[in-house]
ZAVEX-846976 format. One record per residue: x, y, z of N, C-alpha, C in turn. Coordinates in nm, 3 decimals, decimal comma. Example, Ala and Ser with C-alpha at 12.3 -4.5 7.8 and 13.67 -1.06 7.14 Angstrom:
- 1,319/-0,569/0,780/1,230/-0,450/0,780/1,320/-0,330/0,780
- 1,285/-0,225/0,708/1,367/-0,106/0,714/1,290/0,003/0,787
This chain:
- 0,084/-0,120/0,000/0,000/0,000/0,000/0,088/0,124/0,000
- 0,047/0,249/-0,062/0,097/0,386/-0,107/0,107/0,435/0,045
- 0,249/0,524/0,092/0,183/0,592/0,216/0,084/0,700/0,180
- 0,041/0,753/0,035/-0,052/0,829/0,032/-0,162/0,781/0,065
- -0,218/0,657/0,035/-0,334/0,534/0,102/-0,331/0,542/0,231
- -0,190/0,505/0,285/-0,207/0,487/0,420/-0,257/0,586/0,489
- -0,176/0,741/0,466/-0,223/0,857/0,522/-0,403/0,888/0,534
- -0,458/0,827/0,386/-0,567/0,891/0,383/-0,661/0,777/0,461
- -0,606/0,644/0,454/-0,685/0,582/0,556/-0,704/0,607/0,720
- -0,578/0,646/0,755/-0,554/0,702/0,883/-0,628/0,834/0,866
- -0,639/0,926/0,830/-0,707/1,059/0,839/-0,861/1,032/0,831
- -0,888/0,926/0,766/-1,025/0,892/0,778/-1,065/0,834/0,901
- -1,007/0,753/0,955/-1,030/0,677/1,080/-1,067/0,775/1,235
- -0,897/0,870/1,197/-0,885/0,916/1,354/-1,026/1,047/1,324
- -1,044/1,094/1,220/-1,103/1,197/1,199/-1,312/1,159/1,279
- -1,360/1,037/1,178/-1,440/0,938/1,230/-1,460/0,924/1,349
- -1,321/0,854/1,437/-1,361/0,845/1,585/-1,397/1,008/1,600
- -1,305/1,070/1,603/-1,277/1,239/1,651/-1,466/1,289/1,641
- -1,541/1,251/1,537/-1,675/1,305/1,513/-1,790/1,241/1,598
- -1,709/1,075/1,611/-1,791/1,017/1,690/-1,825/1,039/1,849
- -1,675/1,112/1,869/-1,662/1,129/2,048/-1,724/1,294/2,095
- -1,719/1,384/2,011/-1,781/1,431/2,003/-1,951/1,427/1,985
- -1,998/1,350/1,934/-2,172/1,351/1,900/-2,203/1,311/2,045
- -2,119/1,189/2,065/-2,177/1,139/2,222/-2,129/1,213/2,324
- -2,059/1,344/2,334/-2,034/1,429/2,442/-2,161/1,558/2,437
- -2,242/1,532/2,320/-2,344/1,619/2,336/-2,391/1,676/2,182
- -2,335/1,614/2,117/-2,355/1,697/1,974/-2,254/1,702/1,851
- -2,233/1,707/1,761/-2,127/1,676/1,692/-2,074/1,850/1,659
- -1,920/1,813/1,640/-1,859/1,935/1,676/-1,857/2,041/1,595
- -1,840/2,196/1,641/-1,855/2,310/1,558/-1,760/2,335/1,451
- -1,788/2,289/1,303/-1,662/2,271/1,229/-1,609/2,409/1,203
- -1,689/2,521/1,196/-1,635/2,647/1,145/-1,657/2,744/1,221
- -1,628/2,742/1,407/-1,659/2,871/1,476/-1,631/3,000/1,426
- -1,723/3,061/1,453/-1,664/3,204/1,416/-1,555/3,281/1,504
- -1,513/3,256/1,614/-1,373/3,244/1,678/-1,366/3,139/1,780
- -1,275/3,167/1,830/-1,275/3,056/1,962/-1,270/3,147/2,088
- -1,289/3,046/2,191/-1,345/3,120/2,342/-1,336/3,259/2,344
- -1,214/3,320/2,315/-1,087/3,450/2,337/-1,112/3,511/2,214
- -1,213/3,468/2,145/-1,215/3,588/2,042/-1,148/3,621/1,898
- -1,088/3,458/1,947/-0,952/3,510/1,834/-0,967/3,399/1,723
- -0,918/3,471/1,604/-0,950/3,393/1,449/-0,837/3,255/1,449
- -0,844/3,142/1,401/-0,784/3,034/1,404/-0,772/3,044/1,268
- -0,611/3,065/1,231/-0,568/3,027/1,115/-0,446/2,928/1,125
- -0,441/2,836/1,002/-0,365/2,730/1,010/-0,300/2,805/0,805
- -0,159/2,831/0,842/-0,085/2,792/0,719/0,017/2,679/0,661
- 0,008/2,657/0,524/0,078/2,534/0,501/0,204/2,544/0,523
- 0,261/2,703/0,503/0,432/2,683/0,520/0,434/2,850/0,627
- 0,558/2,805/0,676/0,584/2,903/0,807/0,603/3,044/0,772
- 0,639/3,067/0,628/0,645/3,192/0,603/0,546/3,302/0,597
- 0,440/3,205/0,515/0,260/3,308/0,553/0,204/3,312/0,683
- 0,242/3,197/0,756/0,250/3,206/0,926/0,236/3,292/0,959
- 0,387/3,322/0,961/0,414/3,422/1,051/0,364/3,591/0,947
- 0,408/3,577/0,844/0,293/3,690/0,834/0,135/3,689/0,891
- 0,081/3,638/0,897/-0,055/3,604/0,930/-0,065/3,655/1,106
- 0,037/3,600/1,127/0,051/3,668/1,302/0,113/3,805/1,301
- 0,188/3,862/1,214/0,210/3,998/1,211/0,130/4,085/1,184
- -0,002/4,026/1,088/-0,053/4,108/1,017/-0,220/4,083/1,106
- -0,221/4,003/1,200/-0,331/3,978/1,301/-0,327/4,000/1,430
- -0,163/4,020/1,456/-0,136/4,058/1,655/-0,215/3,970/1,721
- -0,268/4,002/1,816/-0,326/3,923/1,906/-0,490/3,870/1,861
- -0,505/3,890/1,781/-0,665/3,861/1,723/-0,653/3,707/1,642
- -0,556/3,648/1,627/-0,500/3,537/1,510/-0,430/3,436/1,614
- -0,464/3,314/1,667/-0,371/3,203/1,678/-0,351/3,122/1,530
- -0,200/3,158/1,495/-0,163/3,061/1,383/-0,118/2,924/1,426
- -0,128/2,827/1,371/-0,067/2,709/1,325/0,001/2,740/1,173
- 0,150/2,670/1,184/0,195/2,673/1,073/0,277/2,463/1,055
- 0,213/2,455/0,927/0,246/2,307/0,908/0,359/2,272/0,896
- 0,423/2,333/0,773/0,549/2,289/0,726/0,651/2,483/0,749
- 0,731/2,372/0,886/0,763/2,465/0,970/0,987/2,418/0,957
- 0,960/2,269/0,953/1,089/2,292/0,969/1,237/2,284/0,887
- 1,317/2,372/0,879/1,409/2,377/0,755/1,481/2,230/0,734
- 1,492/2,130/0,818/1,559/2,057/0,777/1,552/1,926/0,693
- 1,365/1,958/0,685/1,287/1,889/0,572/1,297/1,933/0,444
- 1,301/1,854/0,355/1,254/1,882/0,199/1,102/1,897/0,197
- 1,105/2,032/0,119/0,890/2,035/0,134/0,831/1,954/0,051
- 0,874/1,891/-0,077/0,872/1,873/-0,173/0,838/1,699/-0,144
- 0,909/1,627/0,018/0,889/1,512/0,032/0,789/1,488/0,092
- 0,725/1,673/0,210/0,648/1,607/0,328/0,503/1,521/0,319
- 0,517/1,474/0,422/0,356/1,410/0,403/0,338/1,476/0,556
- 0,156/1,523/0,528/0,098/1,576/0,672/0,020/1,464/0,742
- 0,027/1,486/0,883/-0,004/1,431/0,966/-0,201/1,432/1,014
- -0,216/1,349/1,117/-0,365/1,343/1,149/-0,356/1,455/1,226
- -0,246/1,532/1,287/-0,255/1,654/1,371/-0,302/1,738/1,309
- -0,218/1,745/1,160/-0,229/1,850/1,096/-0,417/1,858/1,035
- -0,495/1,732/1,023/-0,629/1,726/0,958/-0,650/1,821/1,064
- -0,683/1,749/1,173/-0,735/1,817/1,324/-0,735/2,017/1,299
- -0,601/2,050/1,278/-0,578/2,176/1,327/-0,683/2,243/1,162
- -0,683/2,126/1,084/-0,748/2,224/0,966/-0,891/2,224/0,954
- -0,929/2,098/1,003/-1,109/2,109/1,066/-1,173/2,245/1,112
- -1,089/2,287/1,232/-1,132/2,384/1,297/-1,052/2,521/1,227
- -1,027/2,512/1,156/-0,934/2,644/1,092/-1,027/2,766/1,007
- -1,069/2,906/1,064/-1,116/2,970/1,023/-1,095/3,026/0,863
- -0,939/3,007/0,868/-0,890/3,056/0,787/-0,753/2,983/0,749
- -0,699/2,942/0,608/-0,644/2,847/0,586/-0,550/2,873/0,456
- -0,435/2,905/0,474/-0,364/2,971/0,372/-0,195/2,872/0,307
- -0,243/2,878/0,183/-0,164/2,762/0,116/-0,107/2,827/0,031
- 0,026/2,774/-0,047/0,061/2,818/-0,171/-0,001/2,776/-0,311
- -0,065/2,656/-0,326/-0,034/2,590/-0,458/0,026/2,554/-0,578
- -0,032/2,581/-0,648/0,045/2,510/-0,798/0,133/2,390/-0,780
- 0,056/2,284/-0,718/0,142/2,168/-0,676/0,291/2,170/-0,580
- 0,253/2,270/-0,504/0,347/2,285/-0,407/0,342/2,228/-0,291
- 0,195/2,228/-0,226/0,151/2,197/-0,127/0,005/2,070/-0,123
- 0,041/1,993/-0,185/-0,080/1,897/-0,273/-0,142/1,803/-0,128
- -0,063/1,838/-0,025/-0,106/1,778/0,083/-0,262/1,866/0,175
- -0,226/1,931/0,171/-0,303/2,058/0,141/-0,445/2,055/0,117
- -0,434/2,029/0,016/-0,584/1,982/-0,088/-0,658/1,941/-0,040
- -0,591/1,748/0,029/-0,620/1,642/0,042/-0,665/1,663/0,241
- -0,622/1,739/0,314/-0,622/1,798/0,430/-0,791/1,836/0,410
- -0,792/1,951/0,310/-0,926/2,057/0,321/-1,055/1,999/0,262
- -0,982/1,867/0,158/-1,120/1,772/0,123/-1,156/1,704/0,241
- -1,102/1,636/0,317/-1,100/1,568/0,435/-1,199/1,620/0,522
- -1,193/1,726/0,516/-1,329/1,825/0,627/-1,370/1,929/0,521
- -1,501/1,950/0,443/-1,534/2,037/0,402/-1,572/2,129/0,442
- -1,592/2,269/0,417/-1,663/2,363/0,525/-1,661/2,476/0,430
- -1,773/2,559/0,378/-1,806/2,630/0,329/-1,784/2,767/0,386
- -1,781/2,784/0,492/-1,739/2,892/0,593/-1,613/2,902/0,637
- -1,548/2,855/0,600/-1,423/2,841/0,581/-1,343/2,900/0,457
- -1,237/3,033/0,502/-1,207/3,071/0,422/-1,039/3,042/0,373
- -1,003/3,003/0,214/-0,854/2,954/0,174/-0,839/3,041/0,073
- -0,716/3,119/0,137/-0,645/3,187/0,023/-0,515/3,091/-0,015
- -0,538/3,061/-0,133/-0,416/3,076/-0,212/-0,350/3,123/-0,327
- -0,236/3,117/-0,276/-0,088/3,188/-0,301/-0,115/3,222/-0,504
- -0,123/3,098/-0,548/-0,121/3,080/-0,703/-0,226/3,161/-0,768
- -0,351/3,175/-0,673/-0,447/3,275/-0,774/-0,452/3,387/-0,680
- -0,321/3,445/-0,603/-0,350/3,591/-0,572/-0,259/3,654/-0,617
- -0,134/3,591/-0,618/0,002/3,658/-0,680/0,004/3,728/-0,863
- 0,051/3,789/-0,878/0,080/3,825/-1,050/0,245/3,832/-1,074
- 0,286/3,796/-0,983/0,481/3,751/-1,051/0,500/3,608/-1,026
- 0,451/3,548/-1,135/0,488/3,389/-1,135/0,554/3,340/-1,214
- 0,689/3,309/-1,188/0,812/3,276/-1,358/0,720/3,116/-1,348
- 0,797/3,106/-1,514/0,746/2,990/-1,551/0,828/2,858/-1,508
- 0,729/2,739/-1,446/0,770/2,630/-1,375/0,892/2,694/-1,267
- 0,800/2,758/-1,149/0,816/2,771/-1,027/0,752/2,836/-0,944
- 0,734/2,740/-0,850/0,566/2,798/-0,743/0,638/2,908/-0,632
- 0,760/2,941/-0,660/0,850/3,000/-0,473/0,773/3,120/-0,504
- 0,646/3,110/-0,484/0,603/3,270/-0,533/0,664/3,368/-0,404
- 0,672/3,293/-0,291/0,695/3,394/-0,150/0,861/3,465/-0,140
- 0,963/3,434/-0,256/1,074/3,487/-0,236/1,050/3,585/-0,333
- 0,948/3,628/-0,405/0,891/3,745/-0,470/0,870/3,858/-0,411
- 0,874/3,999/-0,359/0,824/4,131/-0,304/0,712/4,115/-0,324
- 0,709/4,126/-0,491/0,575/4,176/-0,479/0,482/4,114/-0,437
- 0,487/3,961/-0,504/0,378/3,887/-0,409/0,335/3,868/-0,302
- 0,466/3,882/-0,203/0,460/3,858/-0,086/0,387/3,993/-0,039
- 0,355/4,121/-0,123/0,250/4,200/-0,049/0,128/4,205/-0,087
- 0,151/4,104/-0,211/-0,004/4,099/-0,264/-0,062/4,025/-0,147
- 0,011/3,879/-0,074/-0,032/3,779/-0,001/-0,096/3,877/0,128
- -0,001/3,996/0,184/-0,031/4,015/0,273/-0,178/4,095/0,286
- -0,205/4,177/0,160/-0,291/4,196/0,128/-0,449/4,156/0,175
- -0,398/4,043/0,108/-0,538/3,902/0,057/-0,532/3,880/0,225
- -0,426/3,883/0,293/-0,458/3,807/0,424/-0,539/3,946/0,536
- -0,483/4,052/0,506/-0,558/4,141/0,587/-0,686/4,129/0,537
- -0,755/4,163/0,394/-0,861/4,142/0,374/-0,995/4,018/0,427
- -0,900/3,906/0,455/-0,960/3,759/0,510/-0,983/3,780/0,637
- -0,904/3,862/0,692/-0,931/3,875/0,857/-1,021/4,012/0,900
- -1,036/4,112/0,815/-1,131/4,194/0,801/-1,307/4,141/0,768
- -1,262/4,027/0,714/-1,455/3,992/0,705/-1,426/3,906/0,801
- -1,369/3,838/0,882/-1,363/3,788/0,960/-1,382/3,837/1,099
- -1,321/3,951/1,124/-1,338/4,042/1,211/-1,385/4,171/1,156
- -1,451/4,207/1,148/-1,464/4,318/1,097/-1,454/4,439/1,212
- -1,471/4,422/1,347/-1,432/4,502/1,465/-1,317/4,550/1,462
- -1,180/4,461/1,434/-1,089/4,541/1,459/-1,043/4,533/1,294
- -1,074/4,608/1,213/-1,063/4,639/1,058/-0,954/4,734/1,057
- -0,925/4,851/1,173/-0,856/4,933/1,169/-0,648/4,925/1,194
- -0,721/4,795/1,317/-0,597/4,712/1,400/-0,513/4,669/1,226
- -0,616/4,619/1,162/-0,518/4,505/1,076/-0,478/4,572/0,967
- -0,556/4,678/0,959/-0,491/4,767/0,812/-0,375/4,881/0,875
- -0,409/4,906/0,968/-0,229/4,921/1,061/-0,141/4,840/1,059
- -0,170/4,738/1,081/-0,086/4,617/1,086/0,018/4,630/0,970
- -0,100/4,599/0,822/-0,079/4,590/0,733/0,052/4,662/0,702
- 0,016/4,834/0,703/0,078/4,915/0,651/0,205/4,928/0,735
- 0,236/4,857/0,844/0,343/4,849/0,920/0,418/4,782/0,844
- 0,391/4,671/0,823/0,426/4,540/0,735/0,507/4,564/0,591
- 0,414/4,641/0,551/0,486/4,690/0,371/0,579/4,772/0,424
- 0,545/4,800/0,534/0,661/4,951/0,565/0,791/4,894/0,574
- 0,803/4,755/0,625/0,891/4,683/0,713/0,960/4,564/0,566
- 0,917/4,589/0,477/0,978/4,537/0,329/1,083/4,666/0,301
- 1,086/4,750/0,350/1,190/4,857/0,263/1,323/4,789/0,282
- 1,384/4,786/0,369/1,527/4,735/0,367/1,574/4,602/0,274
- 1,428/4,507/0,268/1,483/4,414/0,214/1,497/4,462/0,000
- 1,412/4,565/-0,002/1,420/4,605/-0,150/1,567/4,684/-0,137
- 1,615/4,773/-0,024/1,703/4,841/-0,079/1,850/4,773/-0,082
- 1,854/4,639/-0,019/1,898/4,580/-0,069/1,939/4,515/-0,198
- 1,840/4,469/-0,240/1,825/4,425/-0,307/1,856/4,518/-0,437
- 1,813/4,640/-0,453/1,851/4,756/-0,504/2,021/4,758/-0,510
- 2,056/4,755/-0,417/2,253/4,772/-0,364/2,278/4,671/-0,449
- 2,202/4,567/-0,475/2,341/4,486/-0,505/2,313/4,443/-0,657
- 2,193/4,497/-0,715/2,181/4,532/-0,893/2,251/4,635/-0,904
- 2,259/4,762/-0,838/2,351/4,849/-0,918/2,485/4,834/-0,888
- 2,568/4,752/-0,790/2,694/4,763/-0,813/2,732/4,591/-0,873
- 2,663/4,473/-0,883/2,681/4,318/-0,914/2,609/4,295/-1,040
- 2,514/4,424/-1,101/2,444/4,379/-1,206/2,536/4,299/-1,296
- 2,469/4,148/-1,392/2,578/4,122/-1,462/2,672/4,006/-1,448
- 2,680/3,960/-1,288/2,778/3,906/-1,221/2,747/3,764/-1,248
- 2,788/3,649/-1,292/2,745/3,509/-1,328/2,776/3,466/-1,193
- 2,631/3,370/-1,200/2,595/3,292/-1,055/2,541/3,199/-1,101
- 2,572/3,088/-0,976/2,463/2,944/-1,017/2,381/2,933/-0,940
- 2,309/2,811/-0,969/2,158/2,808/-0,875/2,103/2,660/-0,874
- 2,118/2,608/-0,753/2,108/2,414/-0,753/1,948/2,406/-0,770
- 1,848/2,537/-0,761/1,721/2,523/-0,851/1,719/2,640/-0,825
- 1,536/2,619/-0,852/1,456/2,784/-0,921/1,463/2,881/-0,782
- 1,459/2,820/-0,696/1,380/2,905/-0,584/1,425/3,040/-0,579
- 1,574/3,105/-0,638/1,586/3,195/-0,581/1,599/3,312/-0,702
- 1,539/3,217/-0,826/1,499/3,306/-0,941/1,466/3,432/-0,931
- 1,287/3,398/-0,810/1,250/3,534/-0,800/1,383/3,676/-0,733
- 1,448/3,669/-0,710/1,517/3,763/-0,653/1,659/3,798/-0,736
- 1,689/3,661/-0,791/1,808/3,722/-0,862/1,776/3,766/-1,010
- 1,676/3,760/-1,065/1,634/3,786/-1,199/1,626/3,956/-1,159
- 1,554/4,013/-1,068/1,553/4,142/-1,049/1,641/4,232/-0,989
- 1,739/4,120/-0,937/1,884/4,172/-0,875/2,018/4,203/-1,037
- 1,928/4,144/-1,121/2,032/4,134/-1,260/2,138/4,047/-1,290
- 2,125/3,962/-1,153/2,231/3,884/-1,169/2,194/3,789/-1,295
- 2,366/3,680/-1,333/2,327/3,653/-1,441/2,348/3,506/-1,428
- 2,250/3,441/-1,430/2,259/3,307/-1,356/2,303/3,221/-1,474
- 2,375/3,162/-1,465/2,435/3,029/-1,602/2,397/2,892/-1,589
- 2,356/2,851/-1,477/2,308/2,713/-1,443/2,208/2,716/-1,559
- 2,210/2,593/-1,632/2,076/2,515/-1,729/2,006/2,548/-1,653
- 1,857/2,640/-1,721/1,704/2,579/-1,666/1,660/2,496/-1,636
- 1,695/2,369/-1,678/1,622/2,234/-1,701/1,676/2,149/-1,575
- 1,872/2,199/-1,531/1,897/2,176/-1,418/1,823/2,211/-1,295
- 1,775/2,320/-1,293/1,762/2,383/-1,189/1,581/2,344/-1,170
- 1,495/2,311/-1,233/1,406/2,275/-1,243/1,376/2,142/-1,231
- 1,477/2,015/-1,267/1,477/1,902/-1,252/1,476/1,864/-1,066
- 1,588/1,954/-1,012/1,596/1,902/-0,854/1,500/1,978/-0,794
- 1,394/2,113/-0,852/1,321/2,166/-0,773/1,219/2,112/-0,754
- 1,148/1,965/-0,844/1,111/1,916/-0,877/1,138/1,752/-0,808
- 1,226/1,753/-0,764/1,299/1,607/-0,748/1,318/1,492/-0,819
- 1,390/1,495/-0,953/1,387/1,442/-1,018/1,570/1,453/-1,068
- 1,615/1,413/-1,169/1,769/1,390/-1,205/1,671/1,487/-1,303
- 1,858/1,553/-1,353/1,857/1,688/-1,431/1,909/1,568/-1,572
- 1,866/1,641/-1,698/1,958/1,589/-1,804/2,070/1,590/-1,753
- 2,171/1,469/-1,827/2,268/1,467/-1,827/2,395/1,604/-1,876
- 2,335/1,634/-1,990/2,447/1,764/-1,994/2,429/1,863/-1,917
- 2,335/1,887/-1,863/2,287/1,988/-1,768/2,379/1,988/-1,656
- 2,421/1,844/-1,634/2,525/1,824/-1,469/2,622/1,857/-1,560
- 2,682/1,827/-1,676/2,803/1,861/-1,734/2,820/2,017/-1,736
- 2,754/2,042/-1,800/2,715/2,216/-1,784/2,728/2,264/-1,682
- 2,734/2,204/-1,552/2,714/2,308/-1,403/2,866/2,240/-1,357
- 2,911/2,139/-1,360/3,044/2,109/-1,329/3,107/2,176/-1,408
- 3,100/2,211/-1,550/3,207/2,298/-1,613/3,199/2,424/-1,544
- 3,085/2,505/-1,489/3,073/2,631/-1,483/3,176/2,653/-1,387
- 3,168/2,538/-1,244/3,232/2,567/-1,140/3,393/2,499/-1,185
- 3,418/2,399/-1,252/3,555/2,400/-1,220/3,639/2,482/-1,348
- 3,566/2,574/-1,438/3,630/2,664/-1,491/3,595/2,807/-1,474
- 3,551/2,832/-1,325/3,490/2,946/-1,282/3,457/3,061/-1,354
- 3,345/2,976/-1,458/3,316/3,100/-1,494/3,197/3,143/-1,427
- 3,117/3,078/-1,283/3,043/3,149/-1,179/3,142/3,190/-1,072
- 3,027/3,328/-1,015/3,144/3,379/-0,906/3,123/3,309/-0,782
- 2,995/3,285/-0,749/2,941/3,263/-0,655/2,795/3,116/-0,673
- 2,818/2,996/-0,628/2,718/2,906/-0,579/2,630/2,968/-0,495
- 2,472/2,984/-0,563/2,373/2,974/-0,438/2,270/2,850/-0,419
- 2,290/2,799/-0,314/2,298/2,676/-0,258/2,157/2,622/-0,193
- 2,051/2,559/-0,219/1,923/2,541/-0,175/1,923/2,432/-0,046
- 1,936/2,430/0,045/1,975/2,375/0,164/1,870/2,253/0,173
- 1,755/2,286/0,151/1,620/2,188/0,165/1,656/2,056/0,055
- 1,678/2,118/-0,082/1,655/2,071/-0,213/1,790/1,994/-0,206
- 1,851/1,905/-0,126/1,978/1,776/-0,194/1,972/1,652/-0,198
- 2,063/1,661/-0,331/2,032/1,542/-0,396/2,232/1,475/-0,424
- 2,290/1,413/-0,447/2,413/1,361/-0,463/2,494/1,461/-0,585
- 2,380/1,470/-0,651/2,435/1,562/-0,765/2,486/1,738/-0,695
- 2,368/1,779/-0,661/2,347/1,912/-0,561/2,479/1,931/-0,462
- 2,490/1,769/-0,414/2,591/1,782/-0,299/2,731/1,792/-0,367
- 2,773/1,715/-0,439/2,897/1,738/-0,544/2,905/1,824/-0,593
- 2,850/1,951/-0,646/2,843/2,086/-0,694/2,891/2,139/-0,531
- 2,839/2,153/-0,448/2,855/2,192/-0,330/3,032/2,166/-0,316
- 3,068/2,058/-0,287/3,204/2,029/-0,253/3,329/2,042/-0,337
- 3,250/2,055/-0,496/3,346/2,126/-0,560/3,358/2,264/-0,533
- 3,255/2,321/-0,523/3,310/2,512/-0,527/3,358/2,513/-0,394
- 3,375/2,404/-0,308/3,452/2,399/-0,129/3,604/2,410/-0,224
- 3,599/2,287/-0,303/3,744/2,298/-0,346/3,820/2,384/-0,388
- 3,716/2,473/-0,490/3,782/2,540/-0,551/3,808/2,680/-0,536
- 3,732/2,706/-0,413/3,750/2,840/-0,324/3,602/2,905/-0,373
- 3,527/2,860/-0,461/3,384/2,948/-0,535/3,301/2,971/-0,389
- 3,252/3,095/-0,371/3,187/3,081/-0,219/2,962/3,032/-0,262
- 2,959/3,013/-0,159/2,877/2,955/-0,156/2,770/3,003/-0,059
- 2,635/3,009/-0,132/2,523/3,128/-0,060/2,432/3,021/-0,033
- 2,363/2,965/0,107/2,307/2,878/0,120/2,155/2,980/0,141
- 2,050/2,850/0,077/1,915/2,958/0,124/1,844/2,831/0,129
- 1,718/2,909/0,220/1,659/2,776/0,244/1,517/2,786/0,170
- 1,390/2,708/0,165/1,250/2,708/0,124/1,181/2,764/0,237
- 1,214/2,693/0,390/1,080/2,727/0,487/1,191/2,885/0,588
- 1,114/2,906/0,622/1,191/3,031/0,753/1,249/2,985/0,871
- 1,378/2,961/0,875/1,439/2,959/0,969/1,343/2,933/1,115
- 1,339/2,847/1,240/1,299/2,911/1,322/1,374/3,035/1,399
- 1,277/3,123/1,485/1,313/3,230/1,529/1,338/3,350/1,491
- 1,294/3,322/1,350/1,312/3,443/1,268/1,192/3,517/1,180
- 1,205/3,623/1,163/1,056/3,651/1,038/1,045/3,642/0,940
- 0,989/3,666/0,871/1,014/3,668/0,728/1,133/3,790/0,696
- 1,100/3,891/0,724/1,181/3,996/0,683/1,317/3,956/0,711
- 1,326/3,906/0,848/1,479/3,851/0,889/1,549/3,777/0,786
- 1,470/3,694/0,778/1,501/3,526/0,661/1,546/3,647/0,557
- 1,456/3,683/0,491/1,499/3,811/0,377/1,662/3,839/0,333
- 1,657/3,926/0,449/1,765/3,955/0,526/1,864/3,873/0,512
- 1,913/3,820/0,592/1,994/3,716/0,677/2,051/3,681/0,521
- 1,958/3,628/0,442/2,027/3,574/0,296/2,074/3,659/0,180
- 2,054/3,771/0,211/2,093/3,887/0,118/2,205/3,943/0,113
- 2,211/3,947/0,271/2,341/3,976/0,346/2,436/3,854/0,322
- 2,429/3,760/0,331/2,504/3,667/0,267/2,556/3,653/0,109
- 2,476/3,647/0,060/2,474/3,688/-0,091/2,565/3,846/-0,124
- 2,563/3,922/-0,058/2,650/4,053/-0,080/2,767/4,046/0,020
- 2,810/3,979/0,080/2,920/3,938/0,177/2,985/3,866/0,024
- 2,912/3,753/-0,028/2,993/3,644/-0,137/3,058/3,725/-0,242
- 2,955/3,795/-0,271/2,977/3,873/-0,430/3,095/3,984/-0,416
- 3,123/3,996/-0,239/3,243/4,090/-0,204/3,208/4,243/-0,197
- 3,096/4,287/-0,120/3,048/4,399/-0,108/3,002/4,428/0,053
């Protein structure tokens, strides 16, 4: 049997009892409160980065759950848990990426239907989507379209504190400046500069940074994907690095594969520095931090 079978047999089972123990405690349970005890909106996101926006952009009015939380997973492998059905039953509000990013997801929100239940996702709110790659969240812009869509979800949701969250909001976009003027710094003095990329994820940022990435497409799409790259494609990325004509490896920490890792230990060899980034947010950090933290790395490499 598939563990996708298995999962969905188990999510059916514990979910079943879960409805049954409920009916006989008095009634079968409230699938879509309009808050809980305290008032406060229950949102559950699929990855930690809309999370924690979701709690920035809700303060104390929002208990988040965030699913796929930890960096040292591949997202691309996870399978969700009967915890995770549970936390999405009762989830007012339920925010995913898609475009086959998060397919666990789906299969979570079919599991408990609920019409009152509101899901934004990522794929039909964003408008900067390169082709064959879902990282819509290492995008600016999207990432304020998202925040957007999410103040708006918690405004019909709450509509009392409408004022709280469009403060919030505008705190929020306010709190993106550093990571653009960054990003700004290091197109006008690196525009140009050949870089590689063990996949897509970090497209969105270096395409508008100008950098000039040489890795095959088809490479970089094959492992974002999890799959083996054509063969010349690995030839192509071993030539780049052991005849340096990249300055700098940026390095997908989540996304390895034997191939990924040998690119890695050659540019160790050969002195090429190396920009590690990850898919989910660091714990302890925000989004803006995560931002951050890798930019600053990336302009440390490039020698600025």
């Amino acid at each position: 049997m598939s563990r996708n079978a298995t999962f969905s047999i188990s999510l059916v089972l514990v979910l079943s009892v879960f409805f049954v123990l409920c009916a006989c405690s008095g009634g079968a349970p409230s699938v879509s409160p309009a808050t809980n005890a305290a008032g406060v909106i229950s949102v559950v996101a699929a990855e930690n980065f809309y999370g924690d926006i979701a709690k920035q952009l809700g303060g104390s009015h929002v208990l988040v759950t965030s699913i796929l939380s930890d960096p040292n997973i591949d997202p691309h492998e996870y399978e969700s848990s009967v915890q995770n059905a549970l936390a999405v039953t009762h989830a007012q509000l339920v925010i995913q990426n898609g475009d086959g990013y998060d397919t666990w997801m789906d299969k979570l929100l079919a599991a408990s239907p609920n019409p009152q239940r509101t899901v934004l996702v990522a794929t039909a709110i964003v408008s900067n989507k390169l082709p064959d790659n879902p990282h819509y969240w290492y995008g600016l812009d999207n990432i304020q379209s998202m925040a957007k869509a999410i103040t708006d979800a918690l405004v019909r949701l709450d509509g009392a504190d409408k004022a709280g969250f469009e403060a919030n909001l505008a705190t929020f976009l306010q709190s993106l400046a550093p990571i653009q003027q960054k990003m700004d710094r290091i197109k006008a003095k690196y525009t140009g500069t050949p870089v590689g990329l063990t996949e897509t994820i970090f497209l969105y940022q270096s395409t508008p940074m100008g950098l000039q990435v040489l890795t095959p497409f088809d490479f970089e799409k094959a492992i974002a994907e999890g799959n083996d790259p054509p063969a010349d494609t690995v030839v192509t990325a071993n030539d780049q690095l052991t005849n340096h004509k990249i300055k700098l490896l940026i390095y997908n920490e989540q996304t390895v594969t034997p191939i990924t890792t040998n690119l890695q230990n050659m540019a160790r060899q050969l002195n090429v520095p190396i920009v590690p980034v990850t898919e989910t947010m660091p714990v302890g950090k925000t989004y803006q931090q995560w931002m951050l933290d890798q930019l600053n790395s990336l302009l440390q490499a490039l020698g600025g």
